[in-house]
DOVEXSE-167291 format. One record per atom (N, C-alpha, C, O, CB): residue number from 1; residue in one letter; atom name; x, y, z. Coordinates in Angstrom, 2 decimals. Glycine has a CB too. Layout:
SITE, NUM, a, CA, X, Y, Z
...
END
This chain:
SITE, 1, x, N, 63.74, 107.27, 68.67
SITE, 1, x, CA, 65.01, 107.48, 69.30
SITE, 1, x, C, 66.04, 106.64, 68.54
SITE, 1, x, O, 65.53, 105.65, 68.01
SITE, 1, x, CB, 64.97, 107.10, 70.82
SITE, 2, x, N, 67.25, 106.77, 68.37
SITE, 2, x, CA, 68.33, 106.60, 67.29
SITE, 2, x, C, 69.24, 106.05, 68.32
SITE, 2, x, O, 69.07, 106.46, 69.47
SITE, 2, x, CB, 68.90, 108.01, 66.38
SITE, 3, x, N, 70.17, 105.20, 68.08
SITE, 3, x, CA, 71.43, 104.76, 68.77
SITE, 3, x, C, 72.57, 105.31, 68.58
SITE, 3, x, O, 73.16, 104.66, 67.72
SITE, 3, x, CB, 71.71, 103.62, 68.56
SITE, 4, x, N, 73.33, 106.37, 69.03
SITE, 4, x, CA, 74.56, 106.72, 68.55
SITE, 4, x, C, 75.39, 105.81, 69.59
SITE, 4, x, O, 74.98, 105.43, 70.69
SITE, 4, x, CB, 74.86, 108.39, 68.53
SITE, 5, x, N, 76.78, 105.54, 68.94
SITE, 5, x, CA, 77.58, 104.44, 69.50
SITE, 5, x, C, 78.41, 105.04, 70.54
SITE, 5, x, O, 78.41, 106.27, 70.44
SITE, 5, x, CB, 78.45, 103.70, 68.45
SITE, 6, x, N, 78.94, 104.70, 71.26
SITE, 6, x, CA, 80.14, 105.67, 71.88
SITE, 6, x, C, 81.51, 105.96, 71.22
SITE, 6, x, O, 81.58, 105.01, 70.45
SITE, 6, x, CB, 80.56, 105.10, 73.15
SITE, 7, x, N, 82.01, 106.28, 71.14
SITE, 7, x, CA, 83.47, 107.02, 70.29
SITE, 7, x, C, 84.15, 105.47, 70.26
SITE, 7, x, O, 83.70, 104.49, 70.85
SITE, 7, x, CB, 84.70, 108.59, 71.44
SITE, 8, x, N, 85.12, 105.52, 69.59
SITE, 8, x, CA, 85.37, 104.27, 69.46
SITE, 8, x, C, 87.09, 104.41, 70.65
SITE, 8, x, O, 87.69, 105.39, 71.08
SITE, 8, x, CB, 85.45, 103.79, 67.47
SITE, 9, x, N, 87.27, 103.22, 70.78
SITE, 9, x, CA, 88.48, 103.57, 71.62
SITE, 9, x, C, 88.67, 102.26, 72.37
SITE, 9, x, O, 87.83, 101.40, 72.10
SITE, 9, x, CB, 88.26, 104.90, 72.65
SITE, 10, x, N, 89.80, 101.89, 73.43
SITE, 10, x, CA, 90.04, 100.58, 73.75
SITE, 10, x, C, 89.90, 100.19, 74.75
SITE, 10, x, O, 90.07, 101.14, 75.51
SITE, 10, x, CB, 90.93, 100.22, 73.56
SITE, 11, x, N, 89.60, 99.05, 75.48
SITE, 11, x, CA, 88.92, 98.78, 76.56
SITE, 11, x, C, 90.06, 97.80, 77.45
SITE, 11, x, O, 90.43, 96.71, 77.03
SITE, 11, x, CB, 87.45, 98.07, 76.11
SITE, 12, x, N, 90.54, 98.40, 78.74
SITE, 12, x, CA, 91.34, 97.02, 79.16
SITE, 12, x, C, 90.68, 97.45, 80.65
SITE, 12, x, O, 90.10, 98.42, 81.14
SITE, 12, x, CB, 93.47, 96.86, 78.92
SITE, 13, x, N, 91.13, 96.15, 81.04
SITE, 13, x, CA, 90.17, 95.78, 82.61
SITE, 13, x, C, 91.13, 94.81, 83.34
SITE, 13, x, O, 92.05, 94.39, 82.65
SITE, 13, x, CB, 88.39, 94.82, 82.36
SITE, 14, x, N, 91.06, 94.33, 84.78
SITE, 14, x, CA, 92.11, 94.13, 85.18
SITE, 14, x, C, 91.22, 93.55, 86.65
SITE, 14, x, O, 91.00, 94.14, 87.71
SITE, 14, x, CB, 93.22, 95.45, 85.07
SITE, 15, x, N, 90.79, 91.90, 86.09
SITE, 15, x, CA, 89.72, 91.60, 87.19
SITE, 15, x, C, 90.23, 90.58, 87.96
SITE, 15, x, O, 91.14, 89.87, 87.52
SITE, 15, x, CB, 88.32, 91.17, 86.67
SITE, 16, x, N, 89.64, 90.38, 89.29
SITE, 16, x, CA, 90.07, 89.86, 90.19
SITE, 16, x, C, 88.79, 88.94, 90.32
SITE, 16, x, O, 87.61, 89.28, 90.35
SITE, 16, x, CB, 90.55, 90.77, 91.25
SITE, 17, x, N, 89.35, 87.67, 90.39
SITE, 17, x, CA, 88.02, 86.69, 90.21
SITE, 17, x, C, 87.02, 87.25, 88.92
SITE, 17, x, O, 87.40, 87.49, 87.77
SITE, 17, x, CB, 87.01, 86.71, 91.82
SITE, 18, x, N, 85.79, 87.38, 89.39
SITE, 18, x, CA, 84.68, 88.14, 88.62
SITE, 18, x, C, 84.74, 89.78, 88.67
SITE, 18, x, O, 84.11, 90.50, 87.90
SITE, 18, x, CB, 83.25, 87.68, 89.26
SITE, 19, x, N, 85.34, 90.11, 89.39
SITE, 19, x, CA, 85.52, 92.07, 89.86
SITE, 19, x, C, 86.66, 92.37, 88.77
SITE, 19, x, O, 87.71, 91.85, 88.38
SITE, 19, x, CB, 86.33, 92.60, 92.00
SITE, 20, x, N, 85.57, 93.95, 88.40
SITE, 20, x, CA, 86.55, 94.57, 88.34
SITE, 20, x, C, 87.96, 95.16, 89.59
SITE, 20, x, O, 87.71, 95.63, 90.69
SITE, 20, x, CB, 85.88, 95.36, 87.79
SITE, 21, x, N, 88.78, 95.04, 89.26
SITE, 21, x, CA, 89.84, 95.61, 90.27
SITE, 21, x, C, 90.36, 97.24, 89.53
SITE, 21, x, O, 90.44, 98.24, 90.23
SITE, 21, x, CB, 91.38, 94.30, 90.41
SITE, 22, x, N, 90.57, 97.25, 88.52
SITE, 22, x, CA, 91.45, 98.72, 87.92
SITE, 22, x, C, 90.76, 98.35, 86.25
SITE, 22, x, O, 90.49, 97.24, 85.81
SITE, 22, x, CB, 93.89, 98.65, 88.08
SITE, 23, x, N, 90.60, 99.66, 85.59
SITE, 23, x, CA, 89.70, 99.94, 84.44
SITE, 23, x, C, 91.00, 101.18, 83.75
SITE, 23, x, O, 91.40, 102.12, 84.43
SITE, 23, x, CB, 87.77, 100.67, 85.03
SITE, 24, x, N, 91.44, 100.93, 82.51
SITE, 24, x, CA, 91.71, 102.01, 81.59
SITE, 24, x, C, 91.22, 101.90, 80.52
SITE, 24, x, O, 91.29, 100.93, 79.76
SITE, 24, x, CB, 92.85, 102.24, 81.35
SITE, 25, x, N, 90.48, 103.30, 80.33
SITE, 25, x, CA, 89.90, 103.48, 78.71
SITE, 25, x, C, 89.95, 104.33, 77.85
SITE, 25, x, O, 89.24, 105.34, 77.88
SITE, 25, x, CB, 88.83, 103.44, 78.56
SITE, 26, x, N, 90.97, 104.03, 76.76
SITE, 26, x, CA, 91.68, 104.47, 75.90
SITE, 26, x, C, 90.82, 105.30, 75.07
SITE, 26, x, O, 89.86, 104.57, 74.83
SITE, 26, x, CB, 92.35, 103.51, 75.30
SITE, 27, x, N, 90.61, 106.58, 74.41
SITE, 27, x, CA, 89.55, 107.10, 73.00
SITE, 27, x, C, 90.87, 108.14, 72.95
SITE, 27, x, O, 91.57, 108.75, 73.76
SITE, 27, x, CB, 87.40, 107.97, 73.28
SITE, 28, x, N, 90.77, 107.89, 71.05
SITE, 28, x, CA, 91.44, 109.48, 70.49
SITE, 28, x, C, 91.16, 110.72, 71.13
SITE, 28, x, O, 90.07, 111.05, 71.59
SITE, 28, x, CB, 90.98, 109.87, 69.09
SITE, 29, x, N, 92.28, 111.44, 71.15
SITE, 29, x, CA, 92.13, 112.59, 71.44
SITE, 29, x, C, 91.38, 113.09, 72.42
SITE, 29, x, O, 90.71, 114.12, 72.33
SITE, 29, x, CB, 91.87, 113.01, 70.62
SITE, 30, x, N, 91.53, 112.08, 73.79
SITE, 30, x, CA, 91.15, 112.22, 75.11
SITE, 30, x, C, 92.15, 111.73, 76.25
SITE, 30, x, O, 92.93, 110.80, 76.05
SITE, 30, x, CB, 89.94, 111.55, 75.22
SITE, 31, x, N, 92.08, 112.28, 77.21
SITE, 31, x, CA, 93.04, 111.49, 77.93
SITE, 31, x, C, 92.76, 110.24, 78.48
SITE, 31, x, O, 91.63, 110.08, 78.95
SITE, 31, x, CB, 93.48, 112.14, 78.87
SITE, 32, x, N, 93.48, 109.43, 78.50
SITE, 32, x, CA, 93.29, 108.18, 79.29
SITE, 32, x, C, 92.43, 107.84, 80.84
SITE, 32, x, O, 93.04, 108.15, 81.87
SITE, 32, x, CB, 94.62, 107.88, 79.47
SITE, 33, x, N, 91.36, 107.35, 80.95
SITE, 33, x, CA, 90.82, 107.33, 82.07
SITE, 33, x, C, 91.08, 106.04, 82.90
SITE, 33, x, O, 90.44, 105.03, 82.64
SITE, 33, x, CB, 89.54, 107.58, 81.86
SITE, 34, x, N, 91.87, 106.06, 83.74
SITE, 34, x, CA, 92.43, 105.30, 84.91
SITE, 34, x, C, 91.44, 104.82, 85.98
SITE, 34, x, O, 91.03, 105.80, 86.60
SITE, 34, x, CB, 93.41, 106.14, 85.60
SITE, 35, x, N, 91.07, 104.02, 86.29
SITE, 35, x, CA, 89.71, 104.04, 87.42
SITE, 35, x, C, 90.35, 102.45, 88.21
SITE, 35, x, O, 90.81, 101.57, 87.49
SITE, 35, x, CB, 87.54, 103.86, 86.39
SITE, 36, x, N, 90.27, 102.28, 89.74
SITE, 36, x, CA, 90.66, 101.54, 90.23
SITE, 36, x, C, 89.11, 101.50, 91.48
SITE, 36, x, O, 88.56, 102.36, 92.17
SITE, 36, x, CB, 92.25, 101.86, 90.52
SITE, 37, x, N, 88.94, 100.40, 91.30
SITE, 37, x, CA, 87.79, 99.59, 92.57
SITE, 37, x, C, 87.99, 100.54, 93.83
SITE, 37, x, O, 89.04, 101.06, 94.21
SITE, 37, x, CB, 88.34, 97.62, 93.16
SITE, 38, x, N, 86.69, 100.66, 94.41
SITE, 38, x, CA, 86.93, 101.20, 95.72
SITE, 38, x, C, 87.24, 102.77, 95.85
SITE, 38, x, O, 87.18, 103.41, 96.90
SITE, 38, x, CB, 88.05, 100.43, 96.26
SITE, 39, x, N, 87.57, 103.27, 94.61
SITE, 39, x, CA, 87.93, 104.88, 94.46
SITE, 39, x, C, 86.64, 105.38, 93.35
SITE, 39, x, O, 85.82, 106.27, 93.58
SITE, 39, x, CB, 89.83, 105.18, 93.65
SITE, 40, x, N, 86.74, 104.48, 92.04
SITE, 40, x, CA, 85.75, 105.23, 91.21
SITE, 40, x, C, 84.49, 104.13, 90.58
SITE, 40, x, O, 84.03, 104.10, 89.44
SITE, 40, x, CB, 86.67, 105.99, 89.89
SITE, 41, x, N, 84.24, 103.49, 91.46
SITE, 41, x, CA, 83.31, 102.32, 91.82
SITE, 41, x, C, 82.24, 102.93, 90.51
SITE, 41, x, O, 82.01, 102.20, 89.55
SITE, 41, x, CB, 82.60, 102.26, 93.78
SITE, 42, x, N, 81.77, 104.03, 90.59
SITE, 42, x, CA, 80.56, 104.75, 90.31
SITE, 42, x, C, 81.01, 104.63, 88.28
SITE, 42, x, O, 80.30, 104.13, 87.41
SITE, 42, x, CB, 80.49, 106.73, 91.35
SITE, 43, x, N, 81.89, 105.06, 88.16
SITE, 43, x, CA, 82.47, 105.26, 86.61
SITE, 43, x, C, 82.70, 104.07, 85.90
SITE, 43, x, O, 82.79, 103.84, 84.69
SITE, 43, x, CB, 83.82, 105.98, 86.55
SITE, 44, x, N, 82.79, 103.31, 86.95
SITE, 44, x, CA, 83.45, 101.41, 86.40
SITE, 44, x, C, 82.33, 100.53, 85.70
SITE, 44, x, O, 81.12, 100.72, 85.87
SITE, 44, x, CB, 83.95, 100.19, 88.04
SITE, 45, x, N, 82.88, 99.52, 84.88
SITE, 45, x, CA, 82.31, 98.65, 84.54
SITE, 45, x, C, 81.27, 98.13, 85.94
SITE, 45, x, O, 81.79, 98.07, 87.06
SITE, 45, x, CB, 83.36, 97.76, 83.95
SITE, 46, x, N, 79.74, 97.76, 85.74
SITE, 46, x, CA, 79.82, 97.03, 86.94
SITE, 46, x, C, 79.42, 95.41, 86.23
SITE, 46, x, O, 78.60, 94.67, 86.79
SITE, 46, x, CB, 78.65, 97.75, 88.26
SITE, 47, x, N, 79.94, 95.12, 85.29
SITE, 47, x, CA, 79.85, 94.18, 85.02
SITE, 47, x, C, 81.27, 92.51, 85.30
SITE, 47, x, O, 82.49, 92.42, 85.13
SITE, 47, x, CB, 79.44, 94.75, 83.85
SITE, 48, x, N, 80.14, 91.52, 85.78
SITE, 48, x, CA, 81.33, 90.72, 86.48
SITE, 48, x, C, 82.08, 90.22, 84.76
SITE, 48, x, O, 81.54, 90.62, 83.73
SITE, 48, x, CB, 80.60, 89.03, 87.80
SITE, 49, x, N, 83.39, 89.29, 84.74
SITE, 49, x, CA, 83.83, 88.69, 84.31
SITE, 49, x, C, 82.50, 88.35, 83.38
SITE, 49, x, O, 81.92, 89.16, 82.65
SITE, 49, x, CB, 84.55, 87.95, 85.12
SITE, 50, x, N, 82.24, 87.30, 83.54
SITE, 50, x, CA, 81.05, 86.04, 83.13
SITE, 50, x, C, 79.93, 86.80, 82.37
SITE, 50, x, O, 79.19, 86.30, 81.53
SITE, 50, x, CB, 80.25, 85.17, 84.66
SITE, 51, x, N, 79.90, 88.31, 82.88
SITE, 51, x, CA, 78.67, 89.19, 81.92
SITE, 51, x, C, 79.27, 89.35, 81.04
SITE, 51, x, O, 78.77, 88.87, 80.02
SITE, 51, x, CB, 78.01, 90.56, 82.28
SITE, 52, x, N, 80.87, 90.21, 80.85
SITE, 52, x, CA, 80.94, 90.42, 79.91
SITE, 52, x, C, 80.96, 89.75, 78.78
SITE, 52, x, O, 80.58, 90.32, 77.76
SITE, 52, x, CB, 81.47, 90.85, 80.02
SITE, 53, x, N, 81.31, 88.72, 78.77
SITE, 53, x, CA, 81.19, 87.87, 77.67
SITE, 53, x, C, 82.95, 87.64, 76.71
SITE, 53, x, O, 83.21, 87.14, 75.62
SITE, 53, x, CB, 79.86, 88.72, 76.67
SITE, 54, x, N, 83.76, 88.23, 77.71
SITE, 54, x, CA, 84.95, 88.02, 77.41
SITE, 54, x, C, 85.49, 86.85, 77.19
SITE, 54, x, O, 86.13, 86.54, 76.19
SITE, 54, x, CB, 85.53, 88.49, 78.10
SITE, 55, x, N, 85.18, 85.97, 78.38
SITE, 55, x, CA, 85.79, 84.50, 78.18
SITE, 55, x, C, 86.07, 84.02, 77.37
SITE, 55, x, O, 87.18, 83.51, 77.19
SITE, 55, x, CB, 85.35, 83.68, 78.43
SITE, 56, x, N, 84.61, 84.02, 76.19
SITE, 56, x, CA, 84.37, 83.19, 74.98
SITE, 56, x, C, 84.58, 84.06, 74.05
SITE, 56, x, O, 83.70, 83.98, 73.20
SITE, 56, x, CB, 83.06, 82.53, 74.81
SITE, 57, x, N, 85.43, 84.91, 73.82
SITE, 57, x, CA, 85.91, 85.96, 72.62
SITE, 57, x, C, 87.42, 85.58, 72.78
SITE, 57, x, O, 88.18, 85.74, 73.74
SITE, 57, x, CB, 85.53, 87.87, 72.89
SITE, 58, x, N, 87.66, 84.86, 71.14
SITE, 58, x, CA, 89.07, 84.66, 70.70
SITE, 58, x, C, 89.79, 85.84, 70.59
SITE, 58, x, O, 89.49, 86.66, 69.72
SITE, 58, x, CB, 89.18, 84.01, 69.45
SITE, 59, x, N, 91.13, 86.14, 71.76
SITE, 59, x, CA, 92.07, 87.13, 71.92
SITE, 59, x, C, 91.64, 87.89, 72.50
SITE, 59, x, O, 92.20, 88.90, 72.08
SITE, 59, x, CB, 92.59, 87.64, 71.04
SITE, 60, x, N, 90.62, 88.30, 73.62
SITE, 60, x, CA, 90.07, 89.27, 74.13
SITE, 60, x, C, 91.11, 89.03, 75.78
SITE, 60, x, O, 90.92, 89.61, 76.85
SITE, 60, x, CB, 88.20, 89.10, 74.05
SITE, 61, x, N, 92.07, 88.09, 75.46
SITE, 61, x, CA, 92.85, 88.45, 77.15
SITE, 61, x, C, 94.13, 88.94, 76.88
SITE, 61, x, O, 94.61, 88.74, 75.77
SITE, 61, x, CB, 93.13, 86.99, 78.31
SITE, 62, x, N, 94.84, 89.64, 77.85
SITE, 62, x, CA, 95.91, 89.85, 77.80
SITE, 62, x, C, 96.50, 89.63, 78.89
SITE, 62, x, O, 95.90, 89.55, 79.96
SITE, 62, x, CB, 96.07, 90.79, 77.41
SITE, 63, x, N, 97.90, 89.47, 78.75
SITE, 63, x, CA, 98.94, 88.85, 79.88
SITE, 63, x, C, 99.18, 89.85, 81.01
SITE, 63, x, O, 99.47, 91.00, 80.67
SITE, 63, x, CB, 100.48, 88.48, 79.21
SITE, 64, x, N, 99.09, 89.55, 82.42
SITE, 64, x, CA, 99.14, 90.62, 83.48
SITE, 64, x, C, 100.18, 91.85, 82.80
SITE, 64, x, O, 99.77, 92.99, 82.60
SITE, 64, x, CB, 99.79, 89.90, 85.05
SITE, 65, x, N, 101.66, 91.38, 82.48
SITE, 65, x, CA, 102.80, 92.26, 82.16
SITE, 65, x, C, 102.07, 93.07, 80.75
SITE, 65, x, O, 102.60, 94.16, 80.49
SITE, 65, x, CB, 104.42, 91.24, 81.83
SITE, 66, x, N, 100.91, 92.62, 79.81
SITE, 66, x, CA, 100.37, 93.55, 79.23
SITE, 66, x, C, 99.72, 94.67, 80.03
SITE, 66, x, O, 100.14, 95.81, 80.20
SITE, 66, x, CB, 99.60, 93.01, 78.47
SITE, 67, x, N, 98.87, 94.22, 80.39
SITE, 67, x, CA, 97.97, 95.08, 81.33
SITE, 67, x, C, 98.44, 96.59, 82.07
SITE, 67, x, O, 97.91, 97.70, 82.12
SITE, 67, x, CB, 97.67, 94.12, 82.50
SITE, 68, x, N, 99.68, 96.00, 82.59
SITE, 68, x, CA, 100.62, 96.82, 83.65
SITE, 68, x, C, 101.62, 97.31, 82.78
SITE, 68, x, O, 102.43, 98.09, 83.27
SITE, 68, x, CB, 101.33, 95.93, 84.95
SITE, 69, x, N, 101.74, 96.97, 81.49
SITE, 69, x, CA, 102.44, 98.01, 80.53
SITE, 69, x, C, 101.17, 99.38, 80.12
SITE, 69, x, O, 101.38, 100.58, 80.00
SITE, 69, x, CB, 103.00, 96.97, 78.87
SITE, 70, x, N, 100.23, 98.82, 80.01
SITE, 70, x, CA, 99.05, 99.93, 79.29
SITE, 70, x, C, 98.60, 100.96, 79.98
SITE, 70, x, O, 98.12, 102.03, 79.63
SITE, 70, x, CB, 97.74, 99.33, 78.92
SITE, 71, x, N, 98.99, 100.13, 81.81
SITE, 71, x, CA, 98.51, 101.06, 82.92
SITE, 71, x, C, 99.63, 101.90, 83.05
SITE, 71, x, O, 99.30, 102.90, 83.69
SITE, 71, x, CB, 98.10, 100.36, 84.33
SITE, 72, x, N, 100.87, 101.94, 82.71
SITE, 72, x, CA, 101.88, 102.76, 83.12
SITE, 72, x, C, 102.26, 103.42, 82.16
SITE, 72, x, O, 103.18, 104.21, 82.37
SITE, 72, x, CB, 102.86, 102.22, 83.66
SITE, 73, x, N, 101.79, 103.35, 81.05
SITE, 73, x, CA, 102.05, 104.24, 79.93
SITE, 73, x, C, 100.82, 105.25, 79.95
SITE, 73, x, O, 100.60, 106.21, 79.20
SITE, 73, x, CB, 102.20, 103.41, 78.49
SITE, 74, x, N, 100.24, 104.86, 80.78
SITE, 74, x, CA, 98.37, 105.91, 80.38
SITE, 74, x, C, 98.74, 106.70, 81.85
SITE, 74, x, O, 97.90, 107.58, 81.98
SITE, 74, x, CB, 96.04, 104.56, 80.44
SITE, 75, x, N, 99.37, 106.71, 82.62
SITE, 75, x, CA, 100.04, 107.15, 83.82
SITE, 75, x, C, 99.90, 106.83, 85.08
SITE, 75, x, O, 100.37, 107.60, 85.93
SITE, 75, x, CB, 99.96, 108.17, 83.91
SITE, 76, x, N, 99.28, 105.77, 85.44
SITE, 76, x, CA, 98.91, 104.85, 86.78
SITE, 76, x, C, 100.39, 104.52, 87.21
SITE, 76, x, O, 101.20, 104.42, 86.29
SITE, 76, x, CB, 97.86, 103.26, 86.44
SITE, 77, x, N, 100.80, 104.36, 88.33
SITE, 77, x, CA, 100.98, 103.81, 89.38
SITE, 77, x, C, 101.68, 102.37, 89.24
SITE, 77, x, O, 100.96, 101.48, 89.70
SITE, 77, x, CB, 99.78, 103.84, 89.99
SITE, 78, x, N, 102.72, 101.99, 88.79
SITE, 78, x, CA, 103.22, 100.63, 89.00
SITE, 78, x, C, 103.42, 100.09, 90.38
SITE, 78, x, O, 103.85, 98.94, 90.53
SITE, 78, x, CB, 104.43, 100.53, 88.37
END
């Protein structure tokens, strides 16, 4: 069995404590998938904060007013 990777594309997340709270994930030539806690629980990361391994990755955060720019350009809900 062979590993194919998933499409490449961008990952932003939007966590509350260790939770995910709201998920957009960016790939070419797809539409933007919007996912918020409690609605698409099933599609979401279920990984906390601390799994992913974000913490300790130089530049892997972005500023809330990023976040809520990426979510309103991909068409969520301000």
């Amino acid at each position: 069995m062979s590993y194919i990777p998933e499409k490449p594309g961008t990952w932003f997340v939007h966590f509350s404590n260790e939770h995910v709270q709201r998920q957009i994930t960016l790939r070419p030539s797809q539409m933007p998938q919007l996912m918020i806690a409690g609605r698409d629980d099933l599609q979401m990361c279920q990984l906390t904060l601390s799994e992913t391994g974000l913490t300790s990755k130089n530049g892997a955060e972005i500023t809330v007013e990023e976040f809520e720019k990426q979510w309103t350009a991909a068409g969520g809900d301000s």
